[in-house]
C-alpha positions in Angstrom: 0.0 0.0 0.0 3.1 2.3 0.9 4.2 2.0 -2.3 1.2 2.5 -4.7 0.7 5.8 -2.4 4.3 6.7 -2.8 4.2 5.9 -6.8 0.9 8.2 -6.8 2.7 10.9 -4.8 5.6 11.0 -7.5 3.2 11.1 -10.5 1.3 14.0 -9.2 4.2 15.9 -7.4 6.8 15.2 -10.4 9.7 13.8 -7.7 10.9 14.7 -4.7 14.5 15.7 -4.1 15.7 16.1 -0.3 19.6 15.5 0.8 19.5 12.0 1.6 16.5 10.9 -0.2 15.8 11.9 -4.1 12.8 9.9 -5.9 11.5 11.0 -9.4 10.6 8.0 -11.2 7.2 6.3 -10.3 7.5 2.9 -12.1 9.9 1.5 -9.5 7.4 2.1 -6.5 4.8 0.9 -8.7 6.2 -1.8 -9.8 6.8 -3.2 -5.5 2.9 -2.7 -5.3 2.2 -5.2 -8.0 4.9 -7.4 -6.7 3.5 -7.2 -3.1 0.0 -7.3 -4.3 0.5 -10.4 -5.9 2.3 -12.0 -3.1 -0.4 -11.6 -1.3 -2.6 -13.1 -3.7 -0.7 -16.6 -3.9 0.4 -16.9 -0.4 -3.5 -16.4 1.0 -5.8 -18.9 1.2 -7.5 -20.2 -2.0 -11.3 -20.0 -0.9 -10.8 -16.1 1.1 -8.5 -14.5 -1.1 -11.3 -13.0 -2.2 -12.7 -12.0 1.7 -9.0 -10.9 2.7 -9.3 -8.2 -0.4 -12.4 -6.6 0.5 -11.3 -6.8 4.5 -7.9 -5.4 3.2 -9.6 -2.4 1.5 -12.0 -1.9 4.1 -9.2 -1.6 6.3 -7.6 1.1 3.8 -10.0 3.2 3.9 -10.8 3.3 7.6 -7.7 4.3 8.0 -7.5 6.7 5.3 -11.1 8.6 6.4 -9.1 8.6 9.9 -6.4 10.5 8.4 -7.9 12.6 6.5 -9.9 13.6 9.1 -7.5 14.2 11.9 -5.4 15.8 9.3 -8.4 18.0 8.4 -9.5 18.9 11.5 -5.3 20.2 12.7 -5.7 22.0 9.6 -9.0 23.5 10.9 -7.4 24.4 14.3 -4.1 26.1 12.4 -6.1 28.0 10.2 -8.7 29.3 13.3 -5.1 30.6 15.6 -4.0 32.1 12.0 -7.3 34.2 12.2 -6.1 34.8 15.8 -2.5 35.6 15.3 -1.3 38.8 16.7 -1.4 42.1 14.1 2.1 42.4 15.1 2.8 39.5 12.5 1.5 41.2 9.1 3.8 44.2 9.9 6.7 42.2 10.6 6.2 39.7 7.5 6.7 42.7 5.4 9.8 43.8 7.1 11.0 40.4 6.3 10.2 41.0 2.7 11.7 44.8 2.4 15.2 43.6 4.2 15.3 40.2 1.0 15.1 43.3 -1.1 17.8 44.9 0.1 19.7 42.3 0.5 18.9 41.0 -3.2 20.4 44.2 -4.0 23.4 44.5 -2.1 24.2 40.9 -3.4 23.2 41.6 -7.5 22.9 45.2 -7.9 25.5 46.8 -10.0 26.3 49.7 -8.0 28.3 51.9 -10.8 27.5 55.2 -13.1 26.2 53.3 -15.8 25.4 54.0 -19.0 22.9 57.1 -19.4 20.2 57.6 -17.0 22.0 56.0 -14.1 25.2 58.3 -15.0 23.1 61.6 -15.5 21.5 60.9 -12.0 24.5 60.5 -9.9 26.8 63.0 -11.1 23.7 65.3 -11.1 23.7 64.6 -7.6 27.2 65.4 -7.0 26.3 69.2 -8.8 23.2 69.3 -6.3 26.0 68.3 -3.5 28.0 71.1 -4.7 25.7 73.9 -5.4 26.2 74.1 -9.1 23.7 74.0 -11.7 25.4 74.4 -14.7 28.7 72.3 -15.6 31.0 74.9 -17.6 32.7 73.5 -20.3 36.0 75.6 -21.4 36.8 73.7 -24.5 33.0 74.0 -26.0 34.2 77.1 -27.2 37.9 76.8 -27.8 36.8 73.5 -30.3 33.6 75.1 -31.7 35.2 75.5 -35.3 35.1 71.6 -35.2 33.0 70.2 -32.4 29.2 71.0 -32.0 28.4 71.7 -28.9 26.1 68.4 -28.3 28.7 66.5 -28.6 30.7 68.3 -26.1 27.8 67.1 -24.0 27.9 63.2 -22.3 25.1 60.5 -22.3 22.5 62.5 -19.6 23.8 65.7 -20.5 23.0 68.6 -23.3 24.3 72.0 -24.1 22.9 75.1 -21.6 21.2 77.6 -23.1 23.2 80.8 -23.9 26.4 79.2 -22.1 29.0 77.5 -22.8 28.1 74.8 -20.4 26.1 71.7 -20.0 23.1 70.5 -18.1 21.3 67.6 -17.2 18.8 65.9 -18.7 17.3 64.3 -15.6 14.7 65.5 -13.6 16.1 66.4 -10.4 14.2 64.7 -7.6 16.6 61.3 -7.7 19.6 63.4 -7.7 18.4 65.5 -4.8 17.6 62.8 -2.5 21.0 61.4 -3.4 22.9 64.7 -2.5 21.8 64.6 0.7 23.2 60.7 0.7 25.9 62.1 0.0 26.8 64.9 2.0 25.7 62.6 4.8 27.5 59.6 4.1 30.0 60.2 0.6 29.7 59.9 -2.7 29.3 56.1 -2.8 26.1 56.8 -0.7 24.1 57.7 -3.5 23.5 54.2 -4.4 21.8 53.2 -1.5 19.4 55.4 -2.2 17.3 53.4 -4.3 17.7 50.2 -2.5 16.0 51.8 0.6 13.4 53.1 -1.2 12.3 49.8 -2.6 11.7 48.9 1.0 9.9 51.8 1.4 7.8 51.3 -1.8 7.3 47.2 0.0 6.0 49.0 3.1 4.2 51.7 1.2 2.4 49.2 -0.8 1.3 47.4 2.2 0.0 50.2 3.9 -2.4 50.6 0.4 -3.1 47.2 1.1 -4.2 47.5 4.7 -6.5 50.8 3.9 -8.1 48.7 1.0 -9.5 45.9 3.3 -7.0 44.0 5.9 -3.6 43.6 7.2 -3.3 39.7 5.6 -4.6 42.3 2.3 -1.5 44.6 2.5 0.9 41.6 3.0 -0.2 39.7 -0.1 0.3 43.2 -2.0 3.9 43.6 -0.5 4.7 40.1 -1.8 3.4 40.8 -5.4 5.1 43.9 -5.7 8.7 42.8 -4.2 8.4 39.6 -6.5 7.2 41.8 -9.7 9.7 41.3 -12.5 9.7 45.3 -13.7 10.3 45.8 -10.1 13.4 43.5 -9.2 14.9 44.3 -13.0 14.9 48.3 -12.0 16.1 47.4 -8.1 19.1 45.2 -9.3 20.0 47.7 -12.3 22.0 51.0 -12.2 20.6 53.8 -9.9 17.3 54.8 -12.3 14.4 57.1 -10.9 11.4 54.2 -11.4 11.2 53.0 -8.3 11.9 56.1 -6.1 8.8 57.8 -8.2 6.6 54.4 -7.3 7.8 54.6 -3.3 6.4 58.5 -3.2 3.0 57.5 -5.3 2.3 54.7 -2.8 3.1 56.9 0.1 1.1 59.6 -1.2 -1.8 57.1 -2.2 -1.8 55.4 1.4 -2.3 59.1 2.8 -4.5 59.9 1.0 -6.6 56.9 2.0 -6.0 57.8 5.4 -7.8 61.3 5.5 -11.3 60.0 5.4 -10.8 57.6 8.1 -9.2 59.9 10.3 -12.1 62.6 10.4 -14.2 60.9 12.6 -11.3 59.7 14.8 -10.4 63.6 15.1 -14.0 64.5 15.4 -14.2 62.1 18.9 -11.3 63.6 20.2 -12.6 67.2 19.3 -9.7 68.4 17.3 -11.1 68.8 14.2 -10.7 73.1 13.7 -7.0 72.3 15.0 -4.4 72.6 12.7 -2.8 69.7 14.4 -5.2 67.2 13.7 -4.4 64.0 12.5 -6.5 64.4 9.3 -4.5 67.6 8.5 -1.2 65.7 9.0 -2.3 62.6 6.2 -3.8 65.8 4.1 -0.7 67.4 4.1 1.6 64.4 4.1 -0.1 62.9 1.0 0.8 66.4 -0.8 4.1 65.8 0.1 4.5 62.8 -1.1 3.0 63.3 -4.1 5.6 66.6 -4.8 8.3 64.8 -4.2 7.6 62.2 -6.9 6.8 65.0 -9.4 10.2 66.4 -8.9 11.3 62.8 -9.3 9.6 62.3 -12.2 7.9 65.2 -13.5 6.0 64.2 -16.4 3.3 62.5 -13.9 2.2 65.4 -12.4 -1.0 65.2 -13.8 -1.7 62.1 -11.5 -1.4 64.0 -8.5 -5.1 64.8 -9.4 -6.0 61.5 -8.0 -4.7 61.6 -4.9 -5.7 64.9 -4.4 -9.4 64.1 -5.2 -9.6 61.1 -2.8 -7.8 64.0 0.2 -10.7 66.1 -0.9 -13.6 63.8 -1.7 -13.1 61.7 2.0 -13.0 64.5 4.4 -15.9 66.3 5.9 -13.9 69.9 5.5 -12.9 69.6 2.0 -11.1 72.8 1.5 -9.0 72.7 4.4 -8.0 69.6 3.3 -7.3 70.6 0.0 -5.5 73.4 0.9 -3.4 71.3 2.9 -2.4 68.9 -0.1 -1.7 72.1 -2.7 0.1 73.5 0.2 3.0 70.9 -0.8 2.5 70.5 -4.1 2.3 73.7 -6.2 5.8 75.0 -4.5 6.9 71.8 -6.2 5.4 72.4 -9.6 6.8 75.8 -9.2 10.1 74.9 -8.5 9.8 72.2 -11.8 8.7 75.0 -13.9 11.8 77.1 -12.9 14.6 75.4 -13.2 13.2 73.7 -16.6 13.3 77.6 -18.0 16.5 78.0 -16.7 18.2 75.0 -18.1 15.7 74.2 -21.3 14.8 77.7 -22.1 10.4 77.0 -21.0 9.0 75.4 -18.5 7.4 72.9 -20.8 10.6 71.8 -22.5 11.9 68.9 -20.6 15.4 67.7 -21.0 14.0 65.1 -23.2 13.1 67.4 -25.7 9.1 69.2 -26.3 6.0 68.2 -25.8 5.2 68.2 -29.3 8.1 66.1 -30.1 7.9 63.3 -27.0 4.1 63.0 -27.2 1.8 62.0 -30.2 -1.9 59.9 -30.6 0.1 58.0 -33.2 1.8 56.0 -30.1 -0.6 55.2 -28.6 -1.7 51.5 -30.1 1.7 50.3 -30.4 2.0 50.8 -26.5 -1.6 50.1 -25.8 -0.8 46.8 -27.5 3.0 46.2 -25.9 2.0 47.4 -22.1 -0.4 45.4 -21.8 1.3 42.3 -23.4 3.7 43.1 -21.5 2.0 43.2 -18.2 0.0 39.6 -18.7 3.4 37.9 -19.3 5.6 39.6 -16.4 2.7 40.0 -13.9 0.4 36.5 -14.8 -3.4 37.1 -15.7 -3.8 36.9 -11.9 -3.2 40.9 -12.3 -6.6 41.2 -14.2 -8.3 40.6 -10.8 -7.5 44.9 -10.0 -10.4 45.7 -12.4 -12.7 43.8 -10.5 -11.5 44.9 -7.2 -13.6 47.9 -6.8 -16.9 45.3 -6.7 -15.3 43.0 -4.1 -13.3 44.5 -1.6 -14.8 46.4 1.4 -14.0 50.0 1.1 -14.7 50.0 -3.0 -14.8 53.8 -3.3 -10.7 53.3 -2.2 -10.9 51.0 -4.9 -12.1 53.1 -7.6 -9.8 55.6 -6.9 -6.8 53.2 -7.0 -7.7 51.8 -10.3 -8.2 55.7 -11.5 -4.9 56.2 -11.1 -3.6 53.0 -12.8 -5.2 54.2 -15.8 -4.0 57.7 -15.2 -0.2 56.5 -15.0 -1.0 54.4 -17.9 -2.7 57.0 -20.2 0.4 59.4 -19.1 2.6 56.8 -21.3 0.1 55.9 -24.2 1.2 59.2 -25.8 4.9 58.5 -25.0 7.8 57.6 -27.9 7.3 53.9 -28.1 9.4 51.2 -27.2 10.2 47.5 -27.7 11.8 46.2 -24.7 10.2 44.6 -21.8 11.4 46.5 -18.9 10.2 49.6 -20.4 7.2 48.4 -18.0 9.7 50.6 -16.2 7.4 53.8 -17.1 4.2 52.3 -15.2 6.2 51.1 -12.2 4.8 54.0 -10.4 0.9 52.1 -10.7 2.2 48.8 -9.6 1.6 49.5 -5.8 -2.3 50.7 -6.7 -2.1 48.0 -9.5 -0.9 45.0 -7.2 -2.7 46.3 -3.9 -6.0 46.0 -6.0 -4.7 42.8 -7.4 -4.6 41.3 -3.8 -7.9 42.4 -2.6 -9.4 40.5 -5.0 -7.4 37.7 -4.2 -8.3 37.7 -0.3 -11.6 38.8 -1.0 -12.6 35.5 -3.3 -10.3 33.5 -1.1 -13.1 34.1 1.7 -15.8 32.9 0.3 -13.9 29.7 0.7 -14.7 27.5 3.7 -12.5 28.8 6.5 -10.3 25.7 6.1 -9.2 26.7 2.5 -8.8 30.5 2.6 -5.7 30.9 3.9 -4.2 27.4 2.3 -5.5 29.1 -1.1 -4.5 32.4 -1.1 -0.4 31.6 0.1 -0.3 28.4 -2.6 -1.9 31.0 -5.6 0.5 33.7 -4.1 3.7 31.1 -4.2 2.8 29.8 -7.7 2.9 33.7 -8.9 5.8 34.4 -7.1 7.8 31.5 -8.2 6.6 32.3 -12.4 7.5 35.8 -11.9 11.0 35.7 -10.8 11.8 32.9 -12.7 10.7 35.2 -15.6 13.0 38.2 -14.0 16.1 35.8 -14.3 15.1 34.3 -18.0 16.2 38.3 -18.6 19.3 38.7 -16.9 17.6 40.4 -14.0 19.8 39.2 -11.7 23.3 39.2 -13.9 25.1 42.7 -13.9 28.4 41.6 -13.5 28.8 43.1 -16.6 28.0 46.7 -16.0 31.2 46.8 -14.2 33.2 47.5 -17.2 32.1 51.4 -16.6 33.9 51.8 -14.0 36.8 49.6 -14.3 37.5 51.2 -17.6 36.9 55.0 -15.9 39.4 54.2 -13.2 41.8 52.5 -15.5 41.7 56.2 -17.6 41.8 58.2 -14.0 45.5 55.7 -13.1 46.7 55.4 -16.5 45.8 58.1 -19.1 47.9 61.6 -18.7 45.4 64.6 -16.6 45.1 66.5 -19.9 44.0 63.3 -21.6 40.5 64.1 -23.9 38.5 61.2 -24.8 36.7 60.7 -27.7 34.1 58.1 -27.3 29.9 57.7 -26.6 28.7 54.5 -24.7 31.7 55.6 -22.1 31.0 59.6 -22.4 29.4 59.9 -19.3 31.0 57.4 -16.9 34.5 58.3 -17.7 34.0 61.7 -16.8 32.5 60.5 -12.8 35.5 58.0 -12.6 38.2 59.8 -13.8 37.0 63.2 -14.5 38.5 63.2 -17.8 36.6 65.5 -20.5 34.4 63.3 -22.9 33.8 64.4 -26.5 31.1 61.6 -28.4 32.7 61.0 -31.5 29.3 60.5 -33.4 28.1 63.9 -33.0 31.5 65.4 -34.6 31.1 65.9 -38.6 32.9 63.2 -40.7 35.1 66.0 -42.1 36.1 68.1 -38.7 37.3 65.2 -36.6 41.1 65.1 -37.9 40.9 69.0 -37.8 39.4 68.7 -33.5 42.2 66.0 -33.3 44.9 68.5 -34.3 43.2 71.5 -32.4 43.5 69.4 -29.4 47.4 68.6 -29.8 48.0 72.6 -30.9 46.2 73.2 -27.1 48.1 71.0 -25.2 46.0 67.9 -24.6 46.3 64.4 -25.5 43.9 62.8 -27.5 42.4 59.1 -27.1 39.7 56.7 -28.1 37.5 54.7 -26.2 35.4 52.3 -27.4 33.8 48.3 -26.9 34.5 45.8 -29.6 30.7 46.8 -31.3 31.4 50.8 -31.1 34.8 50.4 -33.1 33.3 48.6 -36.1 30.8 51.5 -36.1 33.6 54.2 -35.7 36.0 53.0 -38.7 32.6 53.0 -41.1 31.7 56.6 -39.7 35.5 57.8 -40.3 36.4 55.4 -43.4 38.8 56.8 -45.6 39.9 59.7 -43.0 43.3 59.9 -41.5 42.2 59.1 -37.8 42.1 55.8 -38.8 45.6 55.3 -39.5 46.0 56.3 -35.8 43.7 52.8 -35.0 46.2 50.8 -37.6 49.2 49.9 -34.8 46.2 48.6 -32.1 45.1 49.8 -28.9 47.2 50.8 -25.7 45.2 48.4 -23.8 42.3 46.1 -24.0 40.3 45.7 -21.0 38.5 42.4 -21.1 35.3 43.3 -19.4 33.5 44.6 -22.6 36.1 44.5 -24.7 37.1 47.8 -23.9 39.9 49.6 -26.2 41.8 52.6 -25.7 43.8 53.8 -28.6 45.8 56.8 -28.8 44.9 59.4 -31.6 48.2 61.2 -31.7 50.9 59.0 -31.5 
């Protein structure tokens, strides 16, 4: 019998695999049952073999109904002191979850200037750190007979207006958060910004969560949004702005959520006409919140709406709680609108470019179409349970709201320049706590008109099947592999120990970090005309710096078509100073 239920437990399980016991296979148990069934068979008596089977079965399934039923009823009894457990426990579940974040991080995260957006928002931090707005640039003017001034510019970076100088391209609310990392801590603080924010966003999210409908609510949303691919691809990349702008959303959301249940509470207490009431505080909080994720990602302002509707909409003194949210917010937008004349000329020009040319109806069914593909195979069609939260959960007014500002994120990006990469779910990271909240309140809320035995057995095996198919599709994409971004700043502190002070580097994939690791100035070769390269080469010499070439194995096929048939090239023709081996890295010398 032991082995025809073991041979059943294989077939339906697929195998089991522990240190000192591994079975996969279910013929061999299967094939002892038929051995010891037919043992039995020839060894019993010829005239009861027939009485022993029936009494043998009978026997079986006694003790099988006995099983089941003691094993029912312990599960009964765990699942009635779940009910019970002490709220301390939901709380501290999701502090458990926030810390495997940051450790997740600390142990894949690639913490270097990387590329372009990670780049632009550290060093921008360092000019917050240090008071400066603009980056002068000296040669921008001394090359201008040969180099455009764009291209005196790195990844991140364009030409000021009416200067010769640079500024960012990045909005600055990343950057400023970092600055204070770093004046606090030192420049290599700026990359645990992010990482703490994620936790923040966990918490944030579970807060949502608990204002939605319960505690066991907000913990199933914290474990949908830590194990969210989009989410745990933008926590273990370079330092980008995604997840900050989704931390202040949530908090601002979970506010705002808070208002109308405070009123009452304030009422009892008879504080409602002070300015210190805890209504006032959430009012005013949720505005702050919300202006800190427009200066960290400006182009969602129009959300704030939202939030600011469910501040006003919930409290029994609606302007004074309104007042309270614009209070933080417009300084906010006003600041925005400021420095985006001062460094782009108009407050609508972002460093991106216009409105007219980042936006246009033409984009929006290719992204309708991608987003949403995009979101079924990342998230599982579990996530389609949001829309029909706002008919099961208890407080379905807090629901609404939530899934208005899904779709107000989302129709924020349906106009946006198109693209065709899977973690530019990136751009809608700041819905996935309202998203995944909604997501699991519709989970719990089903799971309970389950008998009581099931609801809680349910709900964690559906919320460990997700988990498990969403990070294993995170690590299908290299989520968790960025050794490789290391080559930045090996190859920047190889120029900073190796290349003369008045070295000039011509390259582009490099621009940005080479200048943060070894403050070397950058000129991007592709933005210099085919014909006044040779002639910036040879200015450069005549002014006393040295000249070089950076680029990976890819960018130097690209370079020699660009410049074939110039003279730089013979420069390439004796092989590279050095080749660094992460990348493929090359460094040649354009005066020799």
């Amino acid at each position: 019998m032991g082995a025809a239920v073991w041979s059943l437990v294989i077939l339906v399980t697929g195998g089991v695999a522990l240190p000192l016991l591994s079975s996969r296979n279910p013929r061999n148990p299967a094939i002892a049952a038929v051995v010891a069934i037919a043992c039995a068979l020839a060894l019993g008596q010829a005239g009861r073999r027939r009485a022993l089977v029936v009494a043998d079965l009978h026997w079986i399934g006694v003790r099988l109904r006995a099983g089941g039923a003691a094993i029912w009823n312990g599960w009964t009894l765990a699942t009635e002191r779940l009910e019970r457990l002490p709220r301390v426990v939901a709380p501290l579940l999701v502090i458990g979850i926030a810390a495997g974040l940051i450790a997740t991080s600390i142990r894949h995260t690639a913490f270097v200037a990387a590329g372009s957006d990670a780049f632009g928002y550290v060093s921008q931090a360092h000019m917050w750190a240090t008071g400066t707005l603009r980056q002068p640039q000296p040669l921008m003017a001394e090359l201008a007979a040969y180099v455009p001034p764009e291209a005196m510019a790195p990844l991140a970076y364009r030409p000021a207006q009416r200067e010769t100088a640079i500024v960012p391209v990045t909005s600055p609310g990343l950057p400023m958060l970092m600055a204070v990392a770093e004046i606090v801590a030192g420049r290599q603080a700026v990359f645990a910004v992010v990482p703490l924010l994620a936790a923040l966003a966990v918490w944030a999210t579970y807060v949502l969560g608990c204002g939605l409908s319960d505690r066991w609510t907000g913990v199933a949303a914290a474990a949908l949004l830590a194990s969210s691919p989009a989410f745990l691809f933008q926590l273990t990349s370079s330092p980008m702005s995604d997840i900050p702008a989704s931390a202040f959303w949530a908090l601002s959301l979970a506010a705002a959520l808070r208002v109308g249940r405070t009123w009452q509470n304030d009422a009892d207490r008879g504080s409602r006409r002070r300015f210190g009431s805890t209504s006032t505080w959430f009012a005013l909080g949720s505005g702050a919140a919300a202006a800190m994720a427009i200066l960290i990602r400006a182009n969602l302002a129009p959300v704030a709406m939202v939030p600011a509707a469910m501040v006003v909409w919930k409290s029994s003194r609606r302007w004074h709680s309104g007042l309270m949210f614009s209070l933080a917010v417009i300084p906010a937008a006003g600041f925005i609108a400021w420095l985006y004349t001062y460094w782009y000329g108009s407050p609508l020009n972002s460093g991106y470019g216009s409105l007219d040319a980042l936006y246009s109806t033409a984009n929006i069914a290719p992204n309708l179409s991608r987003y949403s593909r995009w979101l079924l195979e990342s998230q599982t069609p579990l996530v389609l349970a949001a829309v029909i939260a706002p008919i099961l959960v208890r407080r379905r007014m807090a629901a609404a709201a939530l899934l208005a500002f899904t779709a107000a994120v989302l129709c924020c990006y349906l106009l946006y320049f198109p693209f065709d990469v899977w973690w530019y779910l990136r751009f809608l990271l700041p819905a996935y706590p309202a998203l995944l909240a909604l997501t699991a309140g519709a989970l719990v809320a089903v799971s309970r008109r389950l008998p009581t035995q099931l609801r809680s057995l349910v709900t964690v095996v559906l919320l460990l099947v997700v988990a498990n198919r969403t990070i294993a599709y995170a690590a299908a994409r290299a989520t968790f592999d960025t050794g490789g971004e290391q080559k930045y700043a090996i190859t920047g502190r190889y120029v900073a120990d190796h290349l003369p002070a008045n070295a000039v580097i011509f390259c582009e994939q490099h621009s940005g970090s080479l200048r943060y690791y070894s403050n070397r100035t950058t000129i991007r070769y592709g933005g210099v005309p085919v014909d006044h390269l040779e002639g910036a080469v040879t200015e450069l010499g005549r002014l006393g710096y040295r000249p070089y070439l950076v680029v990976e194995d890819w960018e130097e096929e690209v370079f020699r078509q660009r410049f074939a048939g110039r003279g730089v090239l013979d420069a390439l023709a004796g092989g590279p100073e050095v080749e660094l081996p992460l990348g493929k890295v090359r460094i040649y010398p354009l005066a020799r």
